[in-house]
N, C-alpha and C positions, 0 to 999 in steps of 0.2 A: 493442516497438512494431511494428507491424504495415503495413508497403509494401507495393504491389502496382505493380509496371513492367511497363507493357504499350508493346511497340513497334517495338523496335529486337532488332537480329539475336542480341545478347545480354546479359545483364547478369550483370556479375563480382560487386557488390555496392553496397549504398547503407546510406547512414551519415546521420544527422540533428545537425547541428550548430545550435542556436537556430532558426531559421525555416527553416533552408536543411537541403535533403536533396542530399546527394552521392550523383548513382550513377554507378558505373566499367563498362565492357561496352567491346563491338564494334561495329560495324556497316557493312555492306559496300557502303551508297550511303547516299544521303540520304534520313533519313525519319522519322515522325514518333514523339514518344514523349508517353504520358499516361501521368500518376504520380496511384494513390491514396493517400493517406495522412492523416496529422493534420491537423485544420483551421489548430493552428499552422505547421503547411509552406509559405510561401508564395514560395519560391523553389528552382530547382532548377540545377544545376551536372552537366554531362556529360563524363566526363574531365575535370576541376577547371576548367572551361570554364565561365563560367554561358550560361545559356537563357532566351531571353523567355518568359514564359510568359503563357498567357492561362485564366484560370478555365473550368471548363465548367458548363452549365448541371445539375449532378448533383455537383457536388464535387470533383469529381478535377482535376488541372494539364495544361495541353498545350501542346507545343512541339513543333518543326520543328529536327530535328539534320542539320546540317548531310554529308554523308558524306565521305568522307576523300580526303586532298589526295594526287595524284600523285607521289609523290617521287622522288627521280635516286638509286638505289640505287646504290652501288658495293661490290662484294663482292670482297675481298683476294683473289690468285691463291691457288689452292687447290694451294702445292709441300709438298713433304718429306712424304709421306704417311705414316701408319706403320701399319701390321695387325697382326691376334694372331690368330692363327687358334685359335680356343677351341670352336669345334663341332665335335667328333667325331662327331656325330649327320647331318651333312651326308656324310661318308663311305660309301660301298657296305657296305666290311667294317664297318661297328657293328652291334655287340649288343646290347639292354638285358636281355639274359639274365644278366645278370652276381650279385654280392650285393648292391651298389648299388640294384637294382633291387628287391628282395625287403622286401614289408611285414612 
């Protein structure tokens, strides 16, 4: 079956369950989205969030998504670090002269 999401900053995917179209995306403020689809569609859900929606004069659904809430990130101390040093390509003396190298 055949969507068309016009809108918002991005769309991950959208899935139709009875009347309701689910779509999953981004979006990096607030803004609008208009969904074409089957005439049976008459409800839509944005990150499992539903959307009011209001029909347009053409068929398609449109709604006003809300953009995303400020949150109080806390990001754990970043201790005990651990490396591997696995480029030998970062090195002065590398060669890709080697057999390695040879098609």
């Amino acid at each position: 079956m055949l969507v068309l999401v016009q809108g918002p900053y991005l769309v991950r995917g959208a899935s139709i369950s009875g009347n309701t179209l689910a779509v999953t995306g981004d979006n990096v403020n607030a803004s609008h989205i208009e969904v074409f689809g089957p005439r049976s569609v008459t409800a839509v859900t944005w990150n499992g969030k539903a959307v009011i929606t209001t029909p347009s004069g053409y068929g398609s659904l449109l709604a006003n998504l809300a953009g995303p809430i400020d949150a109080n990130v806390v990001l754990p101390p970043l201790t005990s670090w651990k490396v591997a040093d696995s480029l030998p390509e970062r090195l002065v003396s590398y060669s890709d002269s080697g057999p390695a190298w040879v098609g």
